[in-house]
VMD Tcl script that draws the C-alpha trace (Angstrom):
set ca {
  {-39.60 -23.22 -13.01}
  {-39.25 -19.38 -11.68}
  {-42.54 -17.61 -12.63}
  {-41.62 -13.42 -13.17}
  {-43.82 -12.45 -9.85}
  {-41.92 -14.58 -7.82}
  {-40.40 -13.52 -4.64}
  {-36.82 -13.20 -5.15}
  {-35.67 -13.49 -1.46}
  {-37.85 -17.14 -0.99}
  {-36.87 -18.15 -4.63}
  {-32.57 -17.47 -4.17}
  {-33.12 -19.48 -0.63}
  {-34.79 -22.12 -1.67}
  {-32.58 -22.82 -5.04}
  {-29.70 -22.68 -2.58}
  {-31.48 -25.12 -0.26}
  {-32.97 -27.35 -2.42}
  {-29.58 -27.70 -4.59}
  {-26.84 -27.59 -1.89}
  {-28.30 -28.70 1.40}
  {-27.30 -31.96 2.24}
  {-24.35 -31.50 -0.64}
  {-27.16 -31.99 -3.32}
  {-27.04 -35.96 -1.79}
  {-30.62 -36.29 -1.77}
  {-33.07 -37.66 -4.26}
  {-35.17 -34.36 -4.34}
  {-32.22 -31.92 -4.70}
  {-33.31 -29.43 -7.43}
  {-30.71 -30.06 -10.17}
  {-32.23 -27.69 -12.74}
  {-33.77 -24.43 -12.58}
  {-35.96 -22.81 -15.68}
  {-35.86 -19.11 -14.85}
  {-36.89 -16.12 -17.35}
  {-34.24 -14.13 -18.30}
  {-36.10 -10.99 -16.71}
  {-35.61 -12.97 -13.59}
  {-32.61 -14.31 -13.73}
  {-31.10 -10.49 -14.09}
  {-32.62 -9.73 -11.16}
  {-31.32 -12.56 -9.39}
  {-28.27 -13.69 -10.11}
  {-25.90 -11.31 -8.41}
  {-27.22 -11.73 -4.85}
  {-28.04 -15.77 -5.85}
  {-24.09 -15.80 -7.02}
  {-22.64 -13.91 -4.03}
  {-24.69 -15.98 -1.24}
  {-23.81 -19.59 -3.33}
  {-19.79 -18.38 -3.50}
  {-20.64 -17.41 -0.06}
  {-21.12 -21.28 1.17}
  {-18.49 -22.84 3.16}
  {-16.84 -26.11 2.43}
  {-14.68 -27.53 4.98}
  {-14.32 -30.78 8.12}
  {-17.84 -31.61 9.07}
  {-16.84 -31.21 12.49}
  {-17.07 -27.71 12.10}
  {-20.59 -26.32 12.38}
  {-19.67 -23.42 10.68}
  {-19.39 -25.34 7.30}
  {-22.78 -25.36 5.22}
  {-20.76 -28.41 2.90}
  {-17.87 -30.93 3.21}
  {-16.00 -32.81 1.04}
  {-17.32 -35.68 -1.37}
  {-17.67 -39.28 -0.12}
  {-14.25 -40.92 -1.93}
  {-11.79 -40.04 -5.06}
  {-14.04 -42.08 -7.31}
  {-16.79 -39.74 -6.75}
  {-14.53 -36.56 -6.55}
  {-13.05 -37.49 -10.16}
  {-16.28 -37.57 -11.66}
  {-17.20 -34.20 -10.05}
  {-13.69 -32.98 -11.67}
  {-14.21 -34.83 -15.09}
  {-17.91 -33.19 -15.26}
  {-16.21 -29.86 -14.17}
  {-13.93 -30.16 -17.14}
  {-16.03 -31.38 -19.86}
  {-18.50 -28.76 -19.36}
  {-16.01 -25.57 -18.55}
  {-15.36 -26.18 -22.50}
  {-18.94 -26.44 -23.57}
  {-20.16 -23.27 -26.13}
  {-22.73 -20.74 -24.37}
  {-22.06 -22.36 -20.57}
  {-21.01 -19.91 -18.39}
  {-19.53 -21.34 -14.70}
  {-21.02 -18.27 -12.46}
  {-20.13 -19.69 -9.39}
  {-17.86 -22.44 -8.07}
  {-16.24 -24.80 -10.72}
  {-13.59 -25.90 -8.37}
  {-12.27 -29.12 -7.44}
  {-9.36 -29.61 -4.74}
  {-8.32 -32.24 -3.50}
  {-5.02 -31.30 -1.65}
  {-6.50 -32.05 1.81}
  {-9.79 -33.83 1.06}
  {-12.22 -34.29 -1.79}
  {-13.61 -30.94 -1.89}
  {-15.89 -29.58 -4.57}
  {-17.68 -26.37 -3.76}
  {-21.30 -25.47 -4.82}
  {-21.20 -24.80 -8.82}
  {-24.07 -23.09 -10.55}
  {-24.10 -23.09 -14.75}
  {-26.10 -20.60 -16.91}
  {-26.34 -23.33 -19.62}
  {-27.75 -23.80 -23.11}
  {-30.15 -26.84 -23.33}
  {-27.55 -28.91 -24.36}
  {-25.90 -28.61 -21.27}
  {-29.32 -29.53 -19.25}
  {-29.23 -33.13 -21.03}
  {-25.68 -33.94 -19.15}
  {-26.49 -35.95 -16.46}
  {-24.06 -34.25 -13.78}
  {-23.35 -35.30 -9.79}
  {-24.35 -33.48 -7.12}
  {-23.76 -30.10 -5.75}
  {-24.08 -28.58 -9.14}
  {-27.56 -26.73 -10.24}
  {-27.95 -25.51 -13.59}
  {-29.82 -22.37 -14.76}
  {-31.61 -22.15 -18.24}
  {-33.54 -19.33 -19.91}
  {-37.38 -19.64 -20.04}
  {-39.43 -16.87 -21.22}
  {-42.48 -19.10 -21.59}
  {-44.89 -17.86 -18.63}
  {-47.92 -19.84 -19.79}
  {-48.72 -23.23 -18.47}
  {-49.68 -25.06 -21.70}
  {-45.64 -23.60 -23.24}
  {-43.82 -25.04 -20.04}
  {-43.06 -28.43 -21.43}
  {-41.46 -26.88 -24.75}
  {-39.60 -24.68 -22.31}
  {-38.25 -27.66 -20.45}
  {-38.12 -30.27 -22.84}
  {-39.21 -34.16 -22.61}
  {-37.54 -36.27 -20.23}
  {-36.03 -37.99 -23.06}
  {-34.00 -35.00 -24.07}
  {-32.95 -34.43 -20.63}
  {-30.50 -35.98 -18.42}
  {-31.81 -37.82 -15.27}
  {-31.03 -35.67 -12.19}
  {-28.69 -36.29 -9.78}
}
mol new
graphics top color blue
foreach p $ca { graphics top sphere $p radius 0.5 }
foreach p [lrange $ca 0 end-1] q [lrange $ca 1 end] { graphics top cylinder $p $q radius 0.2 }
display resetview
């Protein structure tokens, strides 16, 4: 949950971090992010050009910030998410949405701007999706976001 006053350098990094660092293969990695709008405007142009920015390639090179996904199984149901959801009403890919496997099982960083339907898909790893929340008040946070129930688990 973004808050308006946040700091737009700390809050880009540590989406970026907390979604794609470690290829998202951690229990913690942030999967969903409830940003105002008046935020997100603000943010998603550098956030989109620094996550399109992220190199996938061999792990032996240092230079790479990702590498490819474990096996086929678990790049298919990267591509079969990728799919599905490229066809969903009001989702919007704005960066990433790839899959290639020609020389590896590579999946670059993907970032949604998603309706709430979209935030009840429980997707796989290096994905993060973005939803609209004008609610700035503590007490309207859980309408914002929803009950677990409605929501897919992470990861």
């Amino acid at each position: 949950m973004a808050h308006p006053s946040a700091d737009l350098d700390v809050l880009r990094v540590a989406l970026i971090r907390g979604a794609f660092e470690y290829q998202g293969q951690k229990r913690s990695a942030a999967s969903r992010a409830y940003i105002p709008p008046s935020v997100w405007s603000r943010l998603r142009d550098e956030l989109v050009d620094e996550v399109e920015g992220l190199t996938v390639g061999d792990v032996t090179d240092f230079h790479n910030f990702m590498s490819a996904v474990i096996d086929d199984r678990s790049f298919a149901k990267r591509r079969s998410v990728l799919n599905r959801v490229r066809g969903e009403e009001g989702v919007e890919i704005v960066a990433g949405g790839t899959a290639d496997d020609s020389e590896g099982y590579f999946v670059p960083p993907t970032s949604w701007w998603p309706t709430i339907l979209i935030m009840r898909y429980s997707l796989p790893n290096t994905s993060v999706r973005f939803s609209a929340c004008s609610s700035t008040r503590t007490p309207n946070t859980t309408k914002c976001c929803g009950s677990p129930r409605q929501l897919g688990r992470t990861g």
